[in-house]
C-alpha positions as CSV (number, residue, x, y, z in Angstrom):
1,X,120.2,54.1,88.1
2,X,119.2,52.6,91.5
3,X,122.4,53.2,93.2
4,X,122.5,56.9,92.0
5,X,118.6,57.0,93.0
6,X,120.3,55.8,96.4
7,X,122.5,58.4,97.1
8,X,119.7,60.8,96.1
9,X,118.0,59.5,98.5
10,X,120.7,59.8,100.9
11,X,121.4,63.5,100.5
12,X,117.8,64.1,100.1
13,X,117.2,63.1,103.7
14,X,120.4,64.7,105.0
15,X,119.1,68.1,103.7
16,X,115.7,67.7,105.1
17,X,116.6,66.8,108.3
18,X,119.6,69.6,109.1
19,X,116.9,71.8,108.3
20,X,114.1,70.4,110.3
21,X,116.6,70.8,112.9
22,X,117.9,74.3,112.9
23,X,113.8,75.1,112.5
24,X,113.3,73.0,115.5
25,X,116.1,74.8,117.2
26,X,114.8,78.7,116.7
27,X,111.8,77.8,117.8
28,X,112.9,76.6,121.1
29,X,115.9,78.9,121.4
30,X,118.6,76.0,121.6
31,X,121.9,75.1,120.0
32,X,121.0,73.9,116.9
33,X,124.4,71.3,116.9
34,X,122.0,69.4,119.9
35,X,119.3,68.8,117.6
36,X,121.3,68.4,114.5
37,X,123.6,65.4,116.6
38,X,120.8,64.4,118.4
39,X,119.4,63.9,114.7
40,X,122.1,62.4,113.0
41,X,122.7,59.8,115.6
42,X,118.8,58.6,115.4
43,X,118.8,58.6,111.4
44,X,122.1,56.6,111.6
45,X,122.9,53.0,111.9
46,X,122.6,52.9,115.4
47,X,119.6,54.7,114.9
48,X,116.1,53.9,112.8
49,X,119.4,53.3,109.9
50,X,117.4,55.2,107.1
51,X,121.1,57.6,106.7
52,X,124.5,55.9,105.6
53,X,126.8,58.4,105.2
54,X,129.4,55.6,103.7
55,X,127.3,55.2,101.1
56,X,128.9,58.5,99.8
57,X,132.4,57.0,99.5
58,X,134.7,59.5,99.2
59,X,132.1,62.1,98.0
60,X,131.7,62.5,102.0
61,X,134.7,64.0,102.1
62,X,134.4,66.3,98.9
63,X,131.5,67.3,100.6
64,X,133.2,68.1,104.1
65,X,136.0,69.7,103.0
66,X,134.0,72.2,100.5
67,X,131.2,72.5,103.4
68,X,134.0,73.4,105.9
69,X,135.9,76.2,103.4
70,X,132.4,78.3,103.1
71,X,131.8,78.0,107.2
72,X,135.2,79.2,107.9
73,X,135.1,82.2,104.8
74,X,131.8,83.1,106.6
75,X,133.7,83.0,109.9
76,X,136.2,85.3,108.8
77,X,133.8,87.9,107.0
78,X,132.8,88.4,110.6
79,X,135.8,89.1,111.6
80,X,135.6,93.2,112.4
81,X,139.1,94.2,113.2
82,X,138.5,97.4,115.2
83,X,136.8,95.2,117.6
84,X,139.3,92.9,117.4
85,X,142.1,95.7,118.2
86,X,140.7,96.3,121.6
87,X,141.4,92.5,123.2
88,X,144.5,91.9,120.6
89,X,146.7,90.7,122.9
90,X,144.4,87.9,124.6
91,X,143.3,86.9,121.5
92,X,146.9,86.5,120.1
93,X,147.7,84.2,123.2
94,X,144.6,82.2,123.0
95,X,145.5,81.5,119.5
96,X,149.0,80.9,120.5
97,X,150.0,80.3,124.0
98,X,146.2,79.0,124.7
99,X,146.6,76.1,121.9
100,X,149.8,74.7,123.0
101,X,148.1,74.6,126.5
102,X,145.2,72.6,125.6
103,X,147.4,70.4,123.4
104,X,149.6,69.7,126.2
105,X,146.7,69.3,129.1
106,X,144.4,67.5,126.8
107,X,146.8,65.4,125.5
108,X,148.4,64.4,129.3
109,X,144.8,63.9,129.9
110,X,143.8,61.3,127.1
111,X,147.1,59.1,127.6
112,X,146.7,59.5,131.9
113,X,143.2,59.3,131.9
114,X,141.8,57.8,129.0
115,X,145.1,55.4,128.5
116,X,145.5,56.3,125.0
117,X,148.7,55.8,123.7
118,X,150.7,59.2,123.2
119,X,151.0,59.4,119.7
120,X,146.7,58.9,119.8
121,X,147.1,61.4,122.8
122,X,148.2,63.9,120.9
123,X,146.5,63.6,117.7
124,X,142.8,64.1,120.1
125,X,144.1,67.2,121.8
126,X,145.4,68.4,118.2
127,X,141.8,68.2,117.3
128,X,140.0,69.5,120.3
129,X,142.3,72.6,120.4
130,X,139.4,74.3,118.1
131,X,136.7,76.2,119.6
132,X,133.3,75.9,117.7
133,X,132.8,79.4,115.5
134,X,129.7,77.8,114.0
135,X,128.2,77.1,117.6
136,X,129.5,80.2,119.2
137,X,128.0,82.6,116.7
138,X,124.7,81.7,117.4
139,X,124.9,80.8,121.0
140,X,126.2,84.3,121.5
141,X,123.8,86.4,119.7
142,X,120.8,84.5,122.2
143,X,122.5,85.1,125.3
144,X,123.7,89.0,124.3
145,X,126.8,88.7,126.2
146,X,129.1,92.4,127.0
147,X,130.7,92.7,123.5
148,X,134.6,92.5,124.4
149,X,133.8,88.9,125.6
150,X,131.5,88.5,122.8
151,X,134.5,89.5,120.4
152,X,136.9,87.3,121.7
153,X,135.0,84.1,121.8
154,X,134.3,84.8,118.1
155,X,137.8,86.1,116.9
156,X,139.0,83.3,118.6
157,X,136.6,80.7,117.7
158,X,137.5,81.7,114.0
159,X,141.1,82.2,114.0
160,X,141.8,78.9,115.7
161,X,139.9,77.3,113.4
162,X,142.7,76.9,111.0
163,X,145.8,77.1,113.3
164,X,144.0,73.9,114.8
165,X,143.0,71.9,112.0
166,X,146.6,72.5,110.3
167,X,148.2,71.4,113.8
168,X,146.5,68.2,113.7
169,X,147.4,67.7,110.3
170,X,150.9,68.1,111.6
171,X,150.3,65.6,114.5
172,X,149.1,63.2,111.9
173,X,151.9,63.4,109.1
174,X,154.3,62.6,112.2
175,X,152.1,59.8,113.2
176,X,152.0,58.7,110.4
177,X,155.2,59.0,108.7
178,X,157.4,58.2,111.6
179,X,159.0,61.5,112.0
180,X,159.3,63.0,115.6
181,X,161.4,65.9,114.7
182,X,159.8,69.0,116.4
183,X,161.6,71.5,114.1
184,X,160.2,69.7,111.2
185,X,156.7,69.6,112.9
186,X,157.1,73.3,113.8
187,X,158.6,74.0,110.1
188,X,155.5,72.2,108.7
189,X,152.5,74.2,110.5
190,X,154.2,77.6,109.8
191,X,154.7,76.7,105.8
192,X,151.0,75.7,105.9
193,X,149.9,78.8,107.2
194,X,151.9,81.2,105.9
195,X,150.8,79.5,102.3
196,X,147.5,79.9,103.2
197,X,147.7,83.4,104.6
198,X,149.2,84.6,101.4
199,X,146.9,82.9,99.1
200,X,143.9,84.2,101.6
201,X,145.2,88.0,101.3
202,X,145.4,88.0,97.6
203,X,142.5,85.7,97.1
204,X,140.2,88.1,99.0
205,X,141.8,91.3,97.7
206,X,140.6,90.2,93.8
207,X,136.9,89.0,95.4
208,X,136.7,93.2,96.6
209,X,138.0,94.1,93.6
210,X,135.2,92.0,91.7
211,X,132.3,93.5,93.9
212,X,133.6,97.1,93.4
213,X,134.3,97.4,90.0
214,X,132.6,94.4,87.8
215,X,129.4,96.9,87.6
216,X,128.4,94.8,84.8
217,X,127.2,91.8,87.2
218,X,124.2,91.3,89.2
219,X,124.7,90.7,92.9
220,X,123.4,87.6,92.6
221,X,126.0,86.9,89.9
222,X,129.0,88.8,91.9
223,X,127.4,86.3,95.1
224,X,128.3,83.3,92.8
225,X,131.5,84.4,91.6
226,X,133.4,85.0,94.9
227,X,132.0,81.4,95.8
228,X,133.6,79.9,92.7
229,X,136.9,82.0,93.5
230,X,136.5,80.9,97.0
231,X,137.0,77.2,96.2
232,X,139.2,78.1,93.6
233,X,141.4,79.5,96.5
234,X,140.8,76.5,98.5
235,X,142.2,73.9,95.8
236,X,144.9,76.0,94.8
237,X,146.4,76.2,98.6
238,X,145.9,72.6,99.0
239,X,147.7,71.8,95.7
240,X,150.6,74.1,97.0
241,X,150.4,72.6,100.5
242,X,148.2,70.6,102.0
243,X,145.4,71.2,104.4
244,X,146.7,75.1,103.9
245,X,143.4,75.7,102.4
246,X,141.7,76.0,105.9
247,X,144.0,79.2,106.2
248,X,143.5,80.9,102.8
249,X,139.3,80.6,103.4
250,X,139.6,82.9,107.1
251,X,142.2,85.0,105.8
252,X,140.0,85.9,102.4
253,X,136.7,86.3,104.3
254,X,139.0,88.8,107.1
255,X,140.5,90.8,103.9
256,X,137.2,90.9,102.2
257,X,135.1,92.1,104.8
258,X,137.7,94.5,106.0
259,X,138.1,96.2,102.1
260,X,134.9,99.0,102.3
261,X,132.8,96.7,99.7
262,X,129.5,98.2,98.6
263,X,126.8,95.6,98.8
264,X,129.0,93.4,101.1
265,X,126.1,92.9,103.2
266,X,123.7,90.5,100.1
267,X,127.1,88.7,100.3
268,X,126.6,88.1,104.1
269,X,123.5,87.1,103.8
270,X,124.1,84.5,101.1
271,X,127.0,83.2,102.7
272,X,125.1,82.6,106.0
273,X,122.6,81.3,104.2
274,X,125.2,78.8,102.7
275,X,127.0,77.9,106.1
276,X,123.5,77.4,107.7
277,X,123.0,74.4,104.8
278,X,126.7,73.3,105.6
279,X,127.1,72.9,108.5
280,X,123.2,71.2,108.7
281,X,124.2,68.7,106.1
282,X,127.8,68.1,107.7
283,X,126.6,67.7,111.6
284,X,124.0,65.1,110.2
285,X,126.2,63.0,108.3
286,X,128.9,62.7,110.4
287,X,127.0,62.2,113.3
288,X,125.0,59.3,111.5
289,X,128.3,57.9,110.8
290,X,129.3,57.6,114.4
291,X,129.0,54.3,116.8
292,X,127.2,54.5,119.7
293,X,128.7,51.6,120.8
294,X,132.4,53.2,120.0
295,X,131.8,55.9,122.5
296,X,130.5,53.6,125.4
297,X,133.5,51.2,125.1
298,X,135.8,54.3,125.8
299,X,135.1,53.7,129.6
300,X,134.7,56.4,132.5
301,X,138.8,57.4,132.1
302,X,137.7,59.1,128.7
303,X,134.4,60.8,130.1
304,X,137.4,62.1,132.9
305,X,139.5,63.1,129.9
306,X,136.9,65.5,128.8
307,X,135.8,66.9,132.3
308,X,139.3,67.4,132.9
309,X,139.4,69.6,129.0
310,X,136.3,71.7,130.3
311,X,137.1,72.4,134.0
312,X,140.9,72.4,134.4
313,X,142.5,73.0,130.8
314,X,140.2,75.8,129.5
315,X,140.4,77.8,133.1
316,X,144.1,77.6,133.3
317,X,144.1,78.3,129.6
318,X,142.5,81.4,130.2
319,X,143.8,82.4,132.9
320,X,147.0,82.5,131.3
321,X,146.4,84.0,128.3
322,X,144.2,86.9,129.8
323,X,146.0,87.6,133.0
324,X,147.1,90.6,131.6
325,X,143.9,92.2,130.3
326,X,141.3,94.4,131.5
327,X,139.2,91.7,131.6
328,X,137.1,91.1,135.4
329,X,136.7,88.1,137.1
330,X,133.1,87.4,135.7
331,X,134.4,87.6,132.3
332,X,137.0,85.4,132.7
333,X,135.1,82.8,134.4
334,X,132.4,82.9,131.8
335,X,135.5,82.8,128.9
336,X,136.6,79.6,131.0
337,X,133.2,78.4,130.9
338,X,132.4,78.5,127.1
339,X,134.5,76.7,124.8
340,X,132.2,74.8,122.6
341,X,133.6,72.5,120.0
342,X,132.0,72.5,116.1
343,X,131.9,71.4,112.7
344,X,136.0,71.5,112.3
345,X,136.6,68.9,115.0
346,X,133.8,66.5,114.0
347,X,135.2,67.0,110.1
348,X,138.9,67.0,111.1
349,X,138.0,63.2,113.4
350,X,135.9,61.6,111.2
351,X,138.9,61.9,108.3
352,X,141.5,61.1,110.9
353,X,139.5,57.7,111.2
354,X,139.5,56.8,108.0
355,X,143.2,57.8,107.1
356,X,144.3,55.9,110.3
357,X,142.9,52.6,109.5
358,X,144.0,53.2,105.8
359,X,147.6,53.4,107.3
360,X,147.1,50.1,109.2
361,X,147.1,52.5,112.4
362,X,145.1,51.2,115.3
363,X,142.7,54.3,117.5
364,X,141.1,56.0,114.7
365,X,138.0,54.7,115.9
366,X,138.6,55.3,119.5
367,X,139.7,58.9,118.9
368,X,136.8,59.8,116.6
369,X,134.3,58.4,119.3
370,X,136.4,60.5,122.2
371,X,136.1,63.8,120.0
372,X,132.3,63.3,119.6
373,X,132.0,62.7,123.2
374,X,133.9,65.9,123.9
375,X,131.7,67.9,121.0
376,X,128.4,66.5,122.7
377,X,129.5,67.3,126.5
378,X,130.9,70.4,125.3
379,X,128.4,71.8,123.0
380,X,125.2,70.5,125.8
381,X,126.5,71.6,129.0
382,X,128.2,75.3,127.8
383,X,125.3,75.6,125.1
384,X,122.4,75.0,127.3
385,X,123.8,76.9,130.3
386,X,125.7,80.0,128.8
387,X,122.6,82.0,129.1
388,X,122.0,81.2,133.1
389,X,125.8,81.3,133.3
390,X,126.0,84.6,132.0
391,X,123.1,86.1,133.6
392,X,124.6,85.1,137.1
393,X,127.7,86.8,136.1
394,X,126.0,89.9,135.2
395,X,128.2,90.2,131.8
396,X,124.4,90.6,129.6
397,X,124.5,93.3,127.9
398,X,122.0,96.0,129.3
399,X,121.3,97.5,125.7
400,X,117.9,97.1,124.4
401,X,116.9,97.1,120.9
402,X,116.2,100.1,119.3
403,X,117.0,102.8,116.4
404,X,119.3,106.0,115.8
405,X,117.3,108.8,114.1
406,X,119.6,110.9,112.1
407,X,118.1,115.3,112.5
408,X,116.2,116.7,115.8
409,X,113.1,117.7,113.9
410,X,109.0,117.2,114.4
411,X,109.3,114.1,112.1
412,X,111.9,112.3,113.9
413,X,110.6,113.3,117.3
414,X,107.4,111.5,116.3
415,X,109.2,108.5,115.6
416,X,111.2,108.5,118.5
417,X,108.3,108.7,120.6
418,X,106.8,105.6,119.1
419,X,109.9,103.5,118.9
420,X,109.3,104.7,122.7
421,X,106.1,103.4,123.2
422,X,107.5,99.9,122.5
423,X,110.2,100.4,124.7
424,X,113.2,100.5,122.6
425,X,115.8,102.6,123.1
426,X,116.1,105.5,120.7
427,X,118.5,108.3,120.2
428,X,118.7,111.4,117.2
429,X,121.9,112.7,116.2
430,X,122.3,116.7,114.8
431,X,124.6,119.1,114.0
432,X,122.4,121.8,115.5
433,X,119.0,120.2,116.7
434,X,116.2,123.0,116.5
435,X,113.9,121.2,118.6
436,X,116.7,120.3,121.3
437,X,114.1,121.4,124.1
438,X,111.1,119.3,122.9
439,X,113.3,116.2,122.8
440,X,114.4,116.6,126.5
441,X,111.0,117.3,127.7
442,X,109.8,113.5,126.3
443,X,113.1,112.3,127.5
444,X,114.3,111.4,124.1
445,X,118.4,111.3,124.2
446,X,120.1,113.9,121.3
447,X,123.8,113.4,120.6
448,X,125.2,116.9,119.3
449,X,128.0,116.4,116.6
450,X,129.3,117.5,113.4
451,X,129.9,114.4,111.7
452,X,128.3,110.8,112.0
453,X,131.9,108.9,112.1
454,X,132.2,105.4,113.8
455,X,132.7,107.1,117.2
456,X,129.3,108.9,117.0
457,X,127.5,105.6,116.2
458,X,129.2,103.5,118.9
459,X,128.1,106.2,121.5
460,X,125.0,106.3,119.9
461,X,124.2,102.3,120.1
């Protein structure tokens, strides 16, 4: 009963702090992965030591790896592929060409640098290849950055989510198991993902199907059930293959988003709500599991490695993989700026760790501690300056706030003129507005058309 009461305890405190934290960060407008590491650390051992995450065993990583399958569903739901159309080509080389370049810089970087041995080298840049969905999302929707760069920062944050974490599981099986055979490395990822992809497509295909026709259940009921398939999903790619299950959650949030389901929006809400508690609970316990003291004894070549991740790597990177775009130079420069690592890396290092020493594999420690260090400079120096970065630029978007009133008609014109008086932006939309004249004279914008499609509304807002 006491050791039960114990990790009750534990979890209890977890909880309560991730959300004292993401309070604490809306309040003062921050990223909330400062205050939850920030957090975590001072709870931990090398903290006050009130949270031991090992006290878990290996319910820690039950917990990360069902945490980690709702953040990147969530991820993919916001996946809108019309946006996604428009910068398809740079995000398919940032997903491609962009990972092998950070795993190739990052990785000459750690074993030049930070004098880790290759095979270590390679396994850190496998990790730190991810971009931080769960820190981006947020950061983004503070600063209101121009919406292409806003779209690609997300679709890429999400989508290379799972290319990233399968790649390192890659790294590690040939680590592990001896085997430097690129074609069966290469062989490996695409079987994982092309697992997972399938599973993903079908997977969320049935969860639309469920929300369009299973009248007979409540929302909050249809909300439940697509989180039970969800995990089904999960389990059943990672029976099939493993670590494809990071592929099968993106791909079934993309499909179901992407599907025209009534009411998809509860389930947005209920899934954010859910990835808000994971990734809270997660950032605390894996950062109260880290050693302060591991990331000091790293040495100034490691601190090096990750300056050399933010400001050479991630540029060229860019560069590269948008050279052909419409993209300006301010975009670009604030693309090469913000590259923000999450919840994925901290998840995918702090199981590396444990598998490494389990294999009688020295440098899991090392390597976890060097991933932290690049999640805290990363996270701290992009997250706190992306607003200032991006208001130098001059990539903010200009658009305020405000409504589109569907009909030209006294009624509406009264309510444009007080979402005026706030001074929000406000704009009616008629097939024949009657009171056309009235409208101009109080300088209230009227879009003529004959249908309210998608075209309409984008003009509109």
């Amino acid at each position: 009963m006491e050791a039960s009461f114990e990790v009750t305890l534990q979890m209890v405190i977890t909880v309560v702090a991730g959300i004292s934290a993401q309070v604490l960060a809306a309040y003062f407008r921050v990223p909330s992965i400062v205050l939850l590491l920030l957090l975590g650390i001072f709870l931990g051992s090398d903290g006050i030591g009130v949270l031991h995450p090992q006290m878990l065993g290996t319910g820690l990583e039950v917990i990360v790896a069902l945490a980690t399958a709702i953040i990147l569903f969530e991820g993919g739901l916001n996946l809108d592929l019309r946006e996604l159309g428009r910068v398809s080509l740079s995000l398919q080389l940032l997903v491609t060409l962009g990972t092998l370049v950070t795993l190739i810089g990052g990785s000459m970087a750690a074993h030049w640098l930070g004098e880790f041995p290759w095979n270590i080298a390679f396994l850190y840049a496998s990790i730190v290849v991810v971009t931080g969905p769960t820190v981006i999302g947020p950061l983004l929707k503070q600063i209101n950055v121009d919406r292409q760069v806003a779209t690609l920062l997300e679709g890429e944050g999400v989508l290379i989510d799972p290319v990233g974490a399968i790649l390192a599981f890659v790294v590690l099986d040939t680590i592990v198991n001896g085997d430097a055979d690129p074609i069966n490395a290469i062989v490996g990822l695409m079987m994982r993902l092309g697992v997972g992809a399938a599973i993903g497509a079908v997977g969320g295909y049935v969860m639309s199907l469920i929300f369009k026709r299973a009248n007979f259940l409540s929302i909050e009921l249809k909300n439940l059930v697509v989180l039970a398939v969800l995990w089904g999903l999960f389990t059943l790619a990672q029976m099939i293959r493993t670590e494809s299950g990071v592929m099968t959650t993106v791909v079934a949030g993309a499909v179901f988003a992407n599907s025209s389901v009534p009411e998809e929006r509860l389930l947005r809400s209920f899934k954010g709500q859910l990835t808000i508690l994971s990734v809270s609970v997660l950032f605390i316990l894996l950062a109260a599991d880290l050693s302060i003291a591991s990331v000091f004894a790293l040495g100034w070549g490691s601190l090096f490695t990750v300056l050399v991740l933010m400001f050479v790597v991630r540029p060229i990177n860019i560069l590269l993989c948008t050279g052909n775009s419409d993209l300006n130079w301010r975009q670009k420069l604030f693309l090469s700026w913000v590259a923000p690592r999450g919840i994925v890396s901290a998840s995918v290092a702090s199981l590396f760790a444990i598998l490494l020493t389990k294999h009688g594999i020295n440098g899991g420690d090392a390597i976890k501690a060097l991933v932290f260090l690049t999640i805290i400079m990363t996270v701290v120096c992009q997250g706190l300056t992306a607003g200032w970065v991006a208001r130098c630029l001059q990539i903010t978007s200009q658009e305020a706030t405000g409504a589109v009133i569907v009909g030209c008609n006294p009624l509406s014109l009264l309510i444009a003129r007080f979402f005026q008086e706030r001074g929000e932006n406000v704009v009616l939309i008629d097939t024949e507005p009657e009171y056309l004249a009235q409208a101009e004279a109080q300088n209230i914008r009227v879009i003529v058309s004959s249908a309210l499609d998608a075209e309409v509304l984008e003009e509109a807002g």
